[in-house]
Each structure stands twice: as C-alpha cells, then as structure tokens.
N, C-alpha and C positions, 0 to 999 in steps of 0.2 A: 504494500500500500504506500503508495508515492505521488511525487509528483513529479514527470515529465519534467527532464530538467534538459533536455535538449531547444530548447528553445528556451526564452523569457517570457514570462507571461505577464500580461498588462493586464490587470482589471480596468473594464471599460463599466462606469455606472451608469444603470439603465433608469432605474426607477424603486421608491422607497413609502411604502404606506404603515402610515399607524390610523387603525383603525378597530372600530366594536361592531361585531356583525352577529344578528340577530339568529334565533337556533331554526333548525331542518336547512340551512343553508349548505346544499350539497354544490361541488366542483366537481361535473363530469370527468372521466375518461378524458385525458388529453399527456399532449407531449411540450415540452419546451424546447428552444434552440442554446438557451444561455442558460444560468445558474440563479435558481431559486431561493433564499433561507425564509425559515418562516417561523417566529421567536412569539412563542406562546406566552404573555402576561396572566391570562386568568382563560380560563376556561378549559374543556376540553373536546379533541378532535380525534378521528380514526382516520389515516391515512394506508395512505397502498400504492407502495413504489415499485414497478416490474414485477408485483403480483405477491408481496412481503405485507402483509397487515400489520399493521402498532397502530398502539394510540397515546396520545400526545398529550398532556394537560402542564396545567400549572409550571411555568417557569420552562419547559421542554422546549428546546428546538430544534428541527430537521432541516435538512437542506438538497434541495432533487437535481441532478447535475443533466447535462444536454442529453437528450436522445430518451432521455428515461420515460416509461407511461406512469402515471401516476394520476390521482384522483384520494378528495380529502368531501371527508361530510363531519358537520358538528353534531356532539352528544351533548352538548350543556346548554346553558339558557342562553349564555352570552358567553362570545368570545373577542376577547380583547387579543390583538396582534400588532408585531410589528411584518411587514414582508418587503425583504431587500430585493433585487433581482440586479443582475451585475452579467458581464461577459468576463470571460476570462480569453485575450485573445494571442496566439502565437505570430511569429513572424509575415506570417500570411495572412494573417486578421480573422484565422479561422476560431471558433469561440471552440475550449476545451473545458475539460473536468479540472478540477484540481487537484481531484486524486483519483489515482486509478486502482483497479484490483479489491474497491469497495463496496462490498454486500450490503443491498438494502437496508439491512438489521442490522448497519453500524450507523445509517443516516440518522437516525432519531438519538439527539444528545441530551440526555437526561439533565436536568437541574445546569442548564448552561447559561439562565439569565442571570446570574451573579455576574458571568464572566466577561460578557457580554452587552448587557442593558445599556452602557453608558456610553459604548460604540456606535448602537445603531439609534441612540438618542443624539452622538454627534453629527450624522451624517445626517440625520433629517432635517437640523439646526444647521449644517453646512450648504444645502440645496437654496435655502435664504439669500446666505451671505453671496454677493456681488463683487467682492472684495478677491481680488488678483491673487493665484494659487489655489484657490479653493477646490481646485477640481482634482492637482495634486493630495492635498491633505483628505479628499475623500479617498483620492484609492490608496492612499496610505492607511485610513480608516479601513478598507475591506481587504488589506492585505493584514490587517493586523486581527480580523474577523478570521480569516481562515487560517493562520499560526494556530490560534487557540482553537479550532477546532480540532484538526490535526493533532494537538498537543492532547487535545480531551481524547481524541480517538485514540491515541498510542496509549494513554493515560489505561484506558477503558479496555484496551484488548487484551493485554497480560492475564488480566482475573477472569477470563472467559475460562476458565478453565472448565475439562470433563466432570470434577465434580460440581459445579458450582452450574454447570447446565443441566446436571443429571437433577440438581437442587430444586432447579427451578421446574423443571418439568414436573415433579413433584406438586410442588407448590399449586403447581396451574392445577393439573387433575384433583387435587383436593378441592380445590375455586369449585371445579365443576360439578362432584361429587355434592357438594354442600347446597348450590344451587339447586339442582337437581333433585335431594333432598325435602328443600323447603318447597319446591313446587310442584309435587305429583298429585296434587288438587288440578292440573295444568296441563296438557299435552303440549309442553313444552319441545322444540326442535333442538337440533344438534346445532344450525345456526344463533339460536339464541342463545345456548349455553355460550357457544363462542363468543358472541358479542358483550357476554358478561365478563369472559375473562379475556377481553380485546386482542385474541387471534382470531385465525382464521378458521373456519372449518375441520380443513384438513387436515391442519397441523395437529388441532385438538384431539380426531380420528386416532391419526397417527400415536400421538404421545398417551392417548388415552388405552387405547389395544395394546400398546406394548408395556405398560404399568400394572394392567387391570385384567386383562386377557381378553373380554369382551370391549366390544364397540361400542361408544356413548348411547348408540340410538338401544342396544340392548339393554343396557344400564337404565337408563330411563324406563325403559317397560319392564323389567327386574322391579325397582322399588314402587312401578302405580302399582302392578299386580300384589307386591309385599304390605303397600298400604291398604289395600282395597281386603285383604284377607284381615286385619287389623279391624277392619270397618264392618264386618262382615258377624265377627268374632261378639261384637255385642248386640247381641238379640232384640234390644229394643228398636234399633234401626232396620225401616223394611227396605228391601233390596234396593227401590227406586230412590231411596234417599241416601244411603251407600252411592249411586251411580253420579246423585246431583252433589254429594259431596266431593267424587271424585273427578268435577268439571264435566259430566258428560250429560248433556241435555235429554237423551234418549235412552232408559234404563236398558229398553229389549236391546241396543246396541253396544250396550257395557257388559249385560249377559253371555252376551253374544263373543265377547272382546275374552270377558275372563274366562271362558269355557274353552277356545281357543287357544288359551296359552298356559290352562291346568287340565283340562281333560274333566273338567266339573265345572256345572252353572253353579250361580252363586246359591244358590238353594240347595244344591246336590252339596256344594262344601258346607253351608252349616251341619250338615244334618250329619258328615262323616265328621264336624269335631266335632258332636253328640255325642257320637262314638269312642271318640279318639280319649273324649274325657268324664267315660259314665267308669 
C-alpha cells in the first residue's frame, strides 16, 4: 500500500461542502473521476465501495478514490458533513489514487475527526480568502489530509491481526444471534439482521455458517419454532393467539409452518407434552 512515487502528484482542488442533510437521503450507484473524502461530524451512514459494506457515524471518515462504484444512504435523522473532492494529478494531468493496493475495508477511518477537523475547516475558510497563494496553502492543506490518512492506515493495519478478526467475527455473530433472539415475535430477514450489524448479507452468511454451522436464515427459524413451542407449553393460550403472538396474522398458516418443521400441529405437540409430563 503506496503511493506511486514515479511521478509527483499535484493535488488539484475541486470543491469543499459542509453541510446537514436530512434522513432516507440515499446517493445512487455511481462512479467518480477524482478523489472523494467524506468526514462524518454527527450522524450516521452505510456506505459500499466496489461492493464492501460499513457504516460510518460519529467523527468517521472514508475516502473513495477514481474509478471506484460506490453509493452511500443515511441511517440517522441528520447528518452533519464535511465533503472535500480534490484530483490528484501526474505528469500528464491524468487524476490518480493516492494509494494503491487499498481494500475497501481500509477506506473507512474510524475516529479521524480529531485529526482532521481543523484541516478541512481550513480549507473551506481558504476558498474565501482572495489573498495571493491561497491556492498553494490549500493543496498544502490536502497534502497534509492524506499524510494522516496514510499514517492512520499504516497506524491501523499492524492490529488487523488473525486473532483480533477471528474476535470480531465473533462479536458480529453474537450482534446477530441477540437480535435474532429478541425478534422471533418477527419474521425477520437475513438482510435485516445485516443491516443491524452494518454488513452485508453475505459476509454475515459466511461468518455466521462457519461459527454456528447453520445459516442465519436456519437460525432464525431454529428459535421462532423454539419460541413458539415455549408459547404453546402454557395451556391457557389457544393456538390462534400463540400464532398472533408469534407475528403471524393467519393461525391455519402458523399450523401449517410449525407442523412442517416438527412433524406435529401445534395441537398434536401439546397433547405429546401431556404425555411427555403425566
């Protein structure tokens, strides 16, 4: 992870916005030519750079380099930004990356408005000034923006270590489990668990099968079923209110659900734990 040092690279500044943008404000699907950052004050965001999910809040910044698809939607009520947009240009005037051989899931820099904040408040207060050099001391400002990134990234990539991913993978499938958990009132989707622990899908799939042995979507129907037998267990609830407790508007449909996945209608199981406890 470098930077092309065969040519010099000139920061060329494009354009610099602080702004509060109101929530479901989704940025399709799109590509840029030059270089993006985008410095999270308050709120939070889910983004997805060449197909990499995170999500972004509080003090976080990410940064999307030329060529790259990407596409960002807010999860909070408001969000407060700043967003630089800069070229980086070689000998040719062609606009490059600044670093090469960098995975999505290094773009997003956790807690970087410490480092940051007072940079990209200079350069919007520079965009004013009229006053001869200014245009110097911004791109001195956005070369001194990508030192500390860089320096955050190298900072950041040593402790990537195997246990400390195996950690977190952990961590994630527990998020999901828990959620999971509290909702089988819910026929909750394998996307929405995702969306609670801001991955994606697949990755979730993935880390989830190889921790667990079954797949989320089995897990989920694992504990409705484990609740619904729970529900079932005390006698004063008739089967149709067992169904409407367990989100299902249509009881013969739940009957139908639980007999398919035990080999017994909910009526055929109370009557075998009659049994199971005379």
């Amino acid at each position: 992870m470098s930077i092309d040092q065969k040519d010099k690279l000139i920061p060329q500044f494009l354009r610099i916005h602080k702004a509060r943008i109101g929530t479901h404000w989704i940025w399709p699907e799109h590509i840029n030519t030059d270089i993006e950052l985008v410095l999270i004050k308050k709120g939070q965001m889910r983004c997805s750079i060449d197909g990499e999910v995170f999500c972004a809040h509080n003090g976080d910044c990410y940064f999307v380099q030329p060529d790259q698809v990407h596409h960002e939607e807010i999860l909070s009520k408001h969000l407060d930004i700043f967003t630089l947009r800069f070229a980086l240009l070689d000998s040719s005037e062609k606009s490059r990356p600044f670093i090469s051989n960098c995975q999505p899931k290094q773009q997003c820099l956790r807690n970087f408005e410490k480092k940051s904040s007072k940079l990209f408040e200079k350069i919007l207060q520079l965009i004013w000034n009229e006053k001869s050099g200014t245009e110097r001391e911004i791109e001195k400002a956005i070369s001194d923006i990508i030192h500390l990134i860089k320096k955050h990234i190298d900072e950041q990539s040593p402790r990537t270590t195997p246990e400390k991913a195996m950690s977190r993978q952990h961590l994630l499938v527990r998020q999901a489990m828990d959620f999971i958990r509290q909702n089988t009132n819910k026929n909750v989707t394998v996307s929405q668990v995702a969306d609670h622990c801001c991955i994606c899908p697949c990755y979730l799939a993935h880390i989830f099968k190889d921790r667990m042995g079954i797949s989320p979507v089995q897990y989920i129907l694992q504990q409705r079923i484990d609740q619904a037998k729970r529900l079932l267990a005390d006698e004063s609830l008739y089967v149709y209110e067992v169904a409407n407790q367990m989100g299902y508007n249509d009881p013969f449909y739940f009957s139908r659900q639980f007999k398919k996945n035990t080999g017994l209608s909910p009526q055929a199981y109370r009557i075998h734990l009659g049994k199971v406890y005379l």
